[in-house]
SEMIDO-773283 format. One record per residue (C-alpha): residue in one letter; x, y, z. Coordinates in pm, whole numbers, padded with zeros to 5 digits, always signed. Each point is the difference from the previous one (the first is absolute). Example, Ala and Ser with C-alpha at 12.3 -4.5 7.8 and 13.67 -1.06 7.14 Angstrom:
BEGIN
A+01230-00450+00780/S+00137+00344-00066/
! end
This chain:
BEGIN
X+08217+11079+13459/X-00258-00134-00213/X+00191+00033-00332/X+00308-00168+00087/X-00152-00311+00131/X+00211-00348-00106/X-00162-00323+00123/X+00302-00178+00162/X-00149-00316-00028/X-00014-00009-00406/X+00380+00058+00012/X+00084-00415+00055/X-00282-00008-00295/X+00223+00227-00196/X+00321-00181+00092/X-00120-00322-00127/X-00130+00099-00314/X+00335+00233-00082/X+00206-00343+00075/X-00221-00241-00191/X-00030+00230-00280/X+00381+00039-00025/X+00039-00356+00071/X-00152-00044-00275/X+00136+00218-00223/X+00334-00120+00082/X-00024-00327-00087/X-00119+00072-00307/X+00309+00234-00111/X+00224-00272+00153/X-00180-00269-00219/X+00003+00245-00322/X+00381+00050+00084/X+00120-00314+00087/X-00188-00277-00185/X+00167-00178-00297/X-00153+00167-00326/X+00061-00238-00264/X-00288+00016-00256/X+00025-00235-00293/X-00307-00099-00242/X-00199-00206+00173/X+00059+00102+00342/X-00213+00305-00141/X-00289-00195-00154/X-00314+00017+00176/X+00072-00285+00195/X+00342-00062+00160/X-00029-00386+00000/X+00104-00030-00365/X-00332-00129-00101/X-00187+00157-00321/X-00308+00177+00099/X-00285-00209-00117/X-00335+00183-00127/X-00153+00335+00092/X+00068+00125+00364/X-00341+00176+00009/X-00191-00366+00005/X-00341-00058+00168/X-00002-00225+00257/X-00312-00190+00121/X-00279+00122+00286/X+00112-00274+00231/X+00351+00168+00030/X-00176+00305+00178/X-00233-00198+00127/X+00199-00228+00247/X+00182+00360+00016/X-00279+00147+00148/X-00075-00332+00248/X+00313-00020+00127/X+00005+00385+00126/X-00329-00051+00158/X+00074-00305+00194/X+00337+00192+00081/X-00166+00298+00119/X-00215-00225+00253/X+00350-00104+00164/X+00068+00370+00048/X-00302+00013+00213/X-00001-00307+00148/X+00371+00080+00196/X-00084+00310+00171/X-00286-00125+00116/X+00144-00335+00151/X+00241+00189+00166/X-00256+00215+00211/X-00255-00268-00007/X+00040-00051+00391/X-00121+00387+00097/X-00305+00061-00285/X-00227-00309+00100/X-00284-00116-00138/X-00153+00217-00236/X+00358+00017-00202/X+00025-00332+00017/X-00388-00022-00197/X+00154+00273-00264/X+00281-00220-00092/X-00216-00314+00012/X-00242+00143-00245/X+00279+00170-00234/X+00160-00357-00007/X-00335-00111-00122/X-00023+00264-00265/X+00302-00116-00087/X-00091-00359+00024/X-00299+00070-00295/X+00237+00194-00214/X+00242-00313+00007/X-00232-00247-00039/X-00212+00190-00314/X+00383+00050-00129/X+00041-00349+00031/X-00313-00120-00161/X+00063+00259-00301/X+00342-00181-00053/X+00170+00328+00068/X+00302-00215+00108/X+00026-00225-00267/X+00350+00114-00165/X-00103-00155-00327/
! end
């Protein structure tokens, strides 16, 4: 019947995310039950190691900060293209192989006009 239709295969889907979810839950209530609560005065300052908090938290940090941020995601990001592709590199040929030669290039120019900016330069 068209109404009562159940996709079997979403059931193991189901399972897993009934278990993970009390999995989850569970060790939670077993840490909130069993862990030692002891709270004394400066275990409940903003910072546990018994140092004083120095200046405002809400301070401005400099560019570079986001800067080699932002560098070091995009030269990660070429990794995550560069593995699938080696591992099927035998079966696309040529033509993939030119793709990935000129994307390393692109690359290549962004690193090098990093470089010559002094993007890297933790200073």
């Amino acid at each position: 019947m068209p109404g009562s239709y159940l996709p079997s295969g979403y059931l193991a889907v189901l399972m897993f995310i009934l278990v993970s979810l009390a999995f989850g839950l569970g060790t939670l209530l077993i840490g909130f039950f069993f862990r030692p609560k002891r709270p004394y005065k400066e275990k409940l300052k903003p910072y546990e190691s018994g140092i004083e908090p120095v200046g405002e938290p809400r301070t401005r940090f400099g560019i570079r900060f986001y800067v080699i941020a932002m560098l070091f995601v995009v030269f990660d990001v070429e990794a995550v293209f560069l593995y699938p592709w080696a591992v099927v590199f035998d079966k696309i040929g040529l033509f993939a192989f030119i793709e990935m030669m000129i994307f390393i290039f692109i690359l290549l120019v962004g690193y090098i006009y990093a470089w010559r900016k002094e993007a890297f330069k933790w200073e």
